[in-house]
Backbone as a printed PyTorch tensor [residue, N CA C, xyz], in Angstrom:
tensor([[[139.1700,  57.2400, 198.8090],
         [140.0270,  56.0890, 198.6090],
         [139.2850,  55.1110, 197.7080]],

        [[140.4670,  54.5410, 197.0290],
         [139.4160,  53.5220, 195.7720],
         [139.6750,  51.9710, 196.1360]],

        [[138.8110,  51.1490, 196.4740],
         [139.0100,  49.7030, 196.9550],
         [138.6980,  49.1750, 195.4080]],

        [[139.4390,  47.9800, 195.4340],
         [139.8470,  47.1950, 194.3360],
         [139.8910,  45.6420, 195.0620]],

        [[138.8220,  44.7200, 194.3170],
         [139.0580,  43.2010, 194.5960],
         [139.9830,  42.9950, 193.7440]],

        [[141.1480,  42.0760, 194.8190],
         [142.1200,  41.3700, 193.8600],
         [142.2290,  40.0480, 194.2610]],

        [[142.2070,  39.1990, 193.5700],
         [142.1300,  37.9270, 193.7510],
         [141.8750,  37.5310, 194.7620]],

        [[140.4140,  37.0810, 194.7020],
         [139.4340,  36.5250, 195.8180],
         [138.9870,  37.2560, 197.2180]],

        [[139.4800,  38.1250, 197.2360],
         [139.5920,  38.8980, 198.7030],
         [140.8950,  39.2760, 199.2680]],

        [[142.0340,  39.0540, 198.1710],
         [143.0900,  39.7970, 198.7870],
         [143.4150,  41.0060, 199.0920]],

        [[142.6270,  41.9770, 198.2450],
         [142.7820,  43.2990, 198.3200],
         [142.0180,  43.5560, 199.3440]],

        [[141.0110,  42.7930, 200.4130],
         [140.6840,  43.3530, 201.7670],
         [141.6320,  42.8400, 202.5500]],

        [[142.3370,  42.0030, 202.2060],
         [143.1770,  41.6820, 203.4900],
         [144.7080,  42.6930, 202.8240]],

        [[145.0130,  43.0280, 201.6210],
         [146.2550,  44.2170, 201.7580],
         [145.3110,  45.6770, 202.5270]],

        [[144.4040,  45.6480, 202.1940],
         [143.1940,  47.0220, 202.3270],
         [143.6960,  47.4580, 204.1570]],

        [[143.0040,  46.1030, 204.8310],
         [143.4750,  45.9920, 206.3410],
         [144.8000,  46.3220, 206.2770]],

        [[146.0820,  45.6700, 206.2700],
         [147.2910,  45.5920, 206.1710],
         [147.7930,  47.0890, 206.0330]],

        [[147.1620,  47.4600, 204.8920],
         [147.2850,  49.2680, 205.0490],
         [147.2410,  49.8120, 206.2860]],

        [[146.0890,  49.6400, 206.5310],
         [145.0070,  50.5270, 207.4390],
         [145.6770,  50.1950, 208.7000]],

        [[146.4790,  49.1200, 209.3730],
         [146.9760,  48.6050, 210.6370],
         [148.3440,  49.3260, 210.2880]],

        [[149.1060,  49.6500, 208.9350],
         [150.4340,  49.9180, 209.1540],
         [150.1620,  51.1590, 209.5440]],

        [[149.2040,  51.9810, 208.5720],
         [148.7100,  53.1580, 209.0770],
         [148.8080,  53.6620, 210.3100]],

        [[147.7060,  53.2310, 211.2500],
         [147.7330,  52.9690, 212.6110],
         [149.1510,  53.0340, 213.0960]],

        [[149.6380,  52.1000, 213.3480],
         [150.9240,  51.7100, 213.7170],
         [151.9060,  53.2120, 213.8170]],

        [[152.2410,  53.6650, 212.8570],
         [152.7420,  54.6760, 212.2910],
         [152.3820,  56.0730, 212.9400]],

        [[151.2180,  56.3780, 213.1220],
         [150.2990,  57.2550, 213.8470],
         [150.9500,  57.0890, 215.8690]],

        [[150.2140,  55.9150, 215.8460],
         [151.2780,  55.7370, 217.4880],
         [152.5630,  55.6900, 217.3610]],

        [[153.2560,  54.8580, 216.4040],
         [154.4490,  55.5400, 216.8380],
         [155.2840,  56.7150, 216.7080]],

        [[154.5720,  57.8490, 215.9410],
         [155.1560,  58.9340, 215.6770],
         [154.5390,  59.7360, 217.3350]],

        [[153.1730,  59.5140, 217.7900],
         [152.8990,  59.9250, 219.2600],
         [153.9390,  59.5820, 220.1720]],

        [[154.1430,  58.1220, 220.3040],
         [155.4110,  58.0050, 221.0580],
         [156.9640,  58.3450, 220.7470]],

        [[157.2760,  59.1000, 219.7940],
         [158.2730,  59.3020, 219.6450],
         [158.1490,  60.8180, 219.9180]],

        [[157.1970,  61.6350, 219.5800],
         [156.3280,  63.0300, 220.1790],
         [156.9850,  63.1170, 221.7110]],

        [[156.4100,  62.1900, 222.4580],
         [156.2480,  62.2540, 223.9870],
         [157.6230,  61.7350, 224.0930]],

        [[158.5420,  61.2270, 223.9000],
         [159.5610,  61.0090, 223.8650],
         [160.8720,  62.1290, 224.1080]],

        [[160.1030,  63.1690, 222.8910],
         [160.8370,  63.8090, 222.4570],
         [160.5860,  65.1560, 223.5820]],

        [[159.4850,  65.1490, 223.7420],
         [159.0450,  66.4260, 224.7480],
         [159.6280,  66.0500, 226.5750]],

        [[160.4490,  64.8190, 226.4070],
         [161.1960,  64.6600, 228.0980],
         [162.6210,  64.7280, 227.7480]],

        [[162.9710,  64.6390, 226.3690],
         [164.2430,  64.7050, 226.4770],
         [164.6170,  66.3080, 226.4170]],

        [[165.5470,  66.8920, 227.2790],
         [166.2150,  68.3230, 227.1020],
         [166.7730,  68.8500, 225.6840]],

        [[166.5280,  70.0090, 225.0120],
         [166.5900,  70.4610, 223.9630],
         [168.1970,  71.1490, 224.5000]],

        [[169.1070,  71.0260, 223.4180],
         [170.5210,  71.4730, 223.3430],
         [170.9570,  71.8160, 222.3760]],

        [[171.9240,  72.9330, 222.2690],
         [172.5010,  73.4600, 220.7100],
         [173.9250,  73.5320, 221.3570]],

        [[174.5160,  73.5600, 220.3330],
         [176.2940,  73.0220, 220.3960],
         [176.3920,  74.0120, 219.1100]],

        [[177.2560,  75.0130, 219.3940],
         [177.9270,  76.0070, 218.0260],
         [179.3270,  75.4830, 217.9740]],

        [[179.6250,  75.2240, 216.6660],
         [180.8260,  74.9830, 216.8200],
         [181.7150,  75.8390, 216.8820]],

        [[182.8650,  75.7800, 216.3450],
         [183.7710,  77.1420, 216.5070],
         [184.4320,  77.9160, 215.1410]],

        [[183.7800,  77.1200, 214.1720],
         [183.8830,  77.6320, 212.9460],
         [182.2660,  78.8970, 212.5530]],

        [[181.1780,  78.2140, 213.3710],
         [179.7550,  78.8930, 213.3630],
         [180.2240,  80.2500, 214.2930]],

        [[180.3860,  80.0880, 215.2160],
         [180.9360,  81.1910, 216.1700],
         [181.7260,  82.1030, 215.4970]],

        [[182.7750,  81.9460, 214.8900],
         [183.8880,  82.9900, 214.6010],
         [182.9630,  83.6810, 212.9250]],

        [[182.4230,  82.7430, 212.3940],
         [181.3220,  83.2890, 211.4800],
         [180.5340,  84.3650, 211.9990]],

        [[179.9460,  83.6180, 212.8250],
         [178.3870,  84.6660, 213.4760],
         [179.5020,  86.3190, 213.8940]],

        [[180.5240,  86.1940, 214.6910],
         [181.0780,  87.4220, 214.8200],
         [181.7090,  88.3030, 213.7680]],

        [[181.8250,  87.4730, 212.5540],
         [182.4670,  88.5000, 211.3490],
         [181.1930,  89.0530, 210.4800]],

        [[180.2860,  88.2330, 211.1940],
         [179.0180,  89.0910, 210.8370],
         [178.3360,  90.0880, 210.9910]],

        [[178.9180,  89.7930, 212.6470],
         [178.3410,  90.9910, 213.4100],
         [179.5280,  92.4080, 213.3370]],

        [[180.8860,  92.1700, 212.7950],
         [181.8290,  93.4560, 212.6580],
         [181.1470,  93.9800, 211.1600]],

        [[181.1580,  92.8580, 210.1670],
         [180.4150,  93.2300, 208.8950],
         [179.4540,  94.3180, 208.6150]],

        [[178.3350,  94.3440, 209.8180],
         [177.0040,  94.9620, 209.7950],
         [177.2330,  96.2940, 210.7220]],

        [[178.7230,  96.2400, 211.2690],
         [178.5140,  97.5500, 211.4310],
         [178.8930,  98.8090, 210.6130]],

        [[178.4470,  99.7920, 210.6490],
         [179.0070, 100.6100, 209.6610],
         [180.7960, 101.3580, 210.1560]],

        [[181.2880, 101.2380, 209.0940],
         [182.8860, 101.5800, 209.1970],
         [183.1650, 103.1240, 209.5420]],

        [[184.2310, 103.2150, 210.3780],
         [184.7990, 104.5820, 210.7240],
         [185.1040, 105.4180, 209.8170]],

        [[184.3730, 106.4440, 210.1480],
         [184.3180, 107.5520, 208.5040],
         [185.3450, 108.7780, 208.7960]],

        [[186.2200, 109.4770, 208.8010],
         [187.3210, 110.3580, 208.8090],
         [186.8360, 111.7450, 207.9660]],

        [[185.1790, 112.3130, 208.5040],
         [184.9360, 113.3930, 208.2130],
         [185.6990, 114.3520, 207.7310]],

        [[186.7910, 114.6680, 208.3070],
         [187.4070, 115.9250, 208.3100],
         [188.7680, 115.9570, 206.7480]],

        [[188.5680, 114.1320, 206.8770],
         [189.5430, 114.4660, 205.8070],
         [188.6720, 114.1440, 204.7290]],

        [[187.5220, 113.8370, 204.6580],
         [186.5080, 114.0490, 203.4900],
         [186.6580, 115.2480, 202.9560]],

        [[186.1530, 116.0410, 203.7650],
         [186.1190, 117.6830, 203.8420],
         [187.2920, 118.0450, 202.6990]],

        [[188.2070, 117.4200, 203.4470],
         [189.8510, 118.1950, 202.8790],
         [190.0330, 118.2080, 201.2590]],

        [[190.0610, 116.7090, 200.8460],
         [189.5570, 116.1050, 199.7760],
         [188.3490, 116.8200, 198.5520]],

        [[187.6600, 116.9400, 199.7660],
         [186.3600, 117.8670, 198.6240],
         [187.0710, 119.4320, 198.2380]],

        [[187.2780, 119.9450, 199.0950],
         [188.0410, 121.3510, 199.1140],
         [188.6590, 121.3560, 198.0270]],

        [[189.5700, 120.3960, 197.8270],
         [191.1550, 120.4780, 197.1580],
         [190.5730, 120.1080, 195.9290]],

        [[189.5950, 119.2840, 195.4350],
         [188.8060, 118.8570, 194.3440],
         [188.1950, 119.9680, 193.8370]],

        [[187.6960, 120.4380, 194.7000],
         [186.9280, 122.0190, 193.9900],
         [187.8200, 123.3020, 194.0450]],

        [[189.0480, 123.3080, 194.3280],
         [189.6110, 124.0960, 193.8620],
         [190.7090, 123.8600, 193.1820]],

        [[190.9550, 122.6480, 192.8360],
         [191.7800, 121.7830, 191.2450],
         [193.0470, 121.8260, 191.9360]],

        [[193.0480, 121.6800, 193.1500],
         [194.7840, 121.5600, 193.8570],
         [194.9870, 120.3480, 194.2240]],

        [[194.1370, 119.2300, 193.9010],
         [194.0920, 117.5620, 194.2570],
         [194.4640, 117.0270, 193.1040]],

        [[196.1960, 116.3600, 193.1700],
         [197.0250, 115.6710, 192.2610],
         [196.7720, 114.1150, 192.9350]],

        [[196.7840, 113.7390, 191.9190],
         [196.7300, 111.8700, 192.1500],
         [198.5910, 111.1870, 191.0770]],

        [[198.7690, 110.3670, 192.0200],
         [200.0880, 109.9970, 191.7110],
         [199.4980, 108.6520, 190.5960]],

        [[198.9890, 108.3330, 189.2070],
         [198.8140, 107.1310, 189.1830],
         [200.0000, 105.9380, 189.1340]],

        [[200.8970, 106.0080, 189.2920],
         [201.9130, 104.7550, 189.6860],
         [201.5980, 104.7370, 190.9740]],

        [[201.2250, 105.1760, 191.9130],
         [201.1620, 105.2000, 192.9960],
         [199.8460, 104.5510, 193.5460]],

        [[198.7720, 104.8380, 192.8820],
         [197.4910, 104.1200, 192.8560],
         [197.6760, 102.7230, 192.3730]],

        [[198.5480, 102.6870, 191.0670],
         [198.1790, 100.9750, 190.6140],
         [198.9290, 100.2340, 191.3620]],

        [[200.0000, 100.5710, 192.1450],
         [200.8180,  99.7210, 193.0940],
         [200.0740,  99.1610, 194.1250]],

        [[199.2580, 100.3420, 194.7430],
         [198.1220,  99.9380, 195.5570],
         [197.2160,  99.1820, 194.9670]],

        [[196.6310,  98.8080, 193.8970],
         [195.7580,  98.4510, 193.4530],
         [196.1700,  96.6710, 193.1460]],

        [[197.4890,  96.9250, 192.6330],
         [198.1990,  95.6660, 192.5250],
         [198.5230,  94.9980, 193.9700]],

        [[198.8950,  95.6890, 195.0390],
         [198.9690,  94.8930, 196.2410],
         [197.8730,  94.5070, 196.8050]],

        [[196.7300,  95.0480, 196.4090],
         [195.5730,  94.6550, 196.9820],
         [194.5310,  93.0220, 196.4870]],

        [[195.7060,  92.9740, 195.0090],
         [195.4230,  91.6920, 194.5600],
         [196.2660,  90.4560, 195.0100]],

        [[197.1420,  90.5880, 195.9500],
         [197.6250,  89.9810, 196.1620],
         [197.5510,  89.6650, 197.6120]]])
């Protein structure tokens, strides 16, 4: 720390003035410490956090997979008997934007 005389000895009496707010500051952050360690700790979710936290938890699970008609799909792909309707796809594709 760098002390500086300022006019006549004022800068020991701001110097002190520091040093007591200092202080000050120190206890009262202790008493607000001990304060804080009698009062009961509480959490309140609201109901917008809640319905969040659960679309989180459907999110992270992994989705129902329909093996068998994978299968079917692959079959029909490898033996060139899998027709796709495209009017039929972009309708879907268009309702899905909406």
């Amino acid at each position: 720390m760098i002390w500086m005389k300022i006019d006549n000895g004022k800068g020991i009496q701001l110097a002190n003035l520091y040093q007591r707010q200092q202080l000050e500051e120190k206890q009262g952050g202790a008493q607000k410490a001990a304060a804080n360690k009698t009062a009961a700790d509480s959490l309140a979710i609201s109901g917008d956090a809640a319905k969040m936290r659960e679309l989180l938890q459907t999110a992270a699970q992994p989705p129902e997979v329909n093996t068998a008609r994978i299968e079917e799909l692959k079959n029909a792909i490898a033996r060139g008997e899998y027709l796709t309707d495209s009017k039929k796809i972009s309708a879907a594709m268009l309702a899905a934007l909406e």
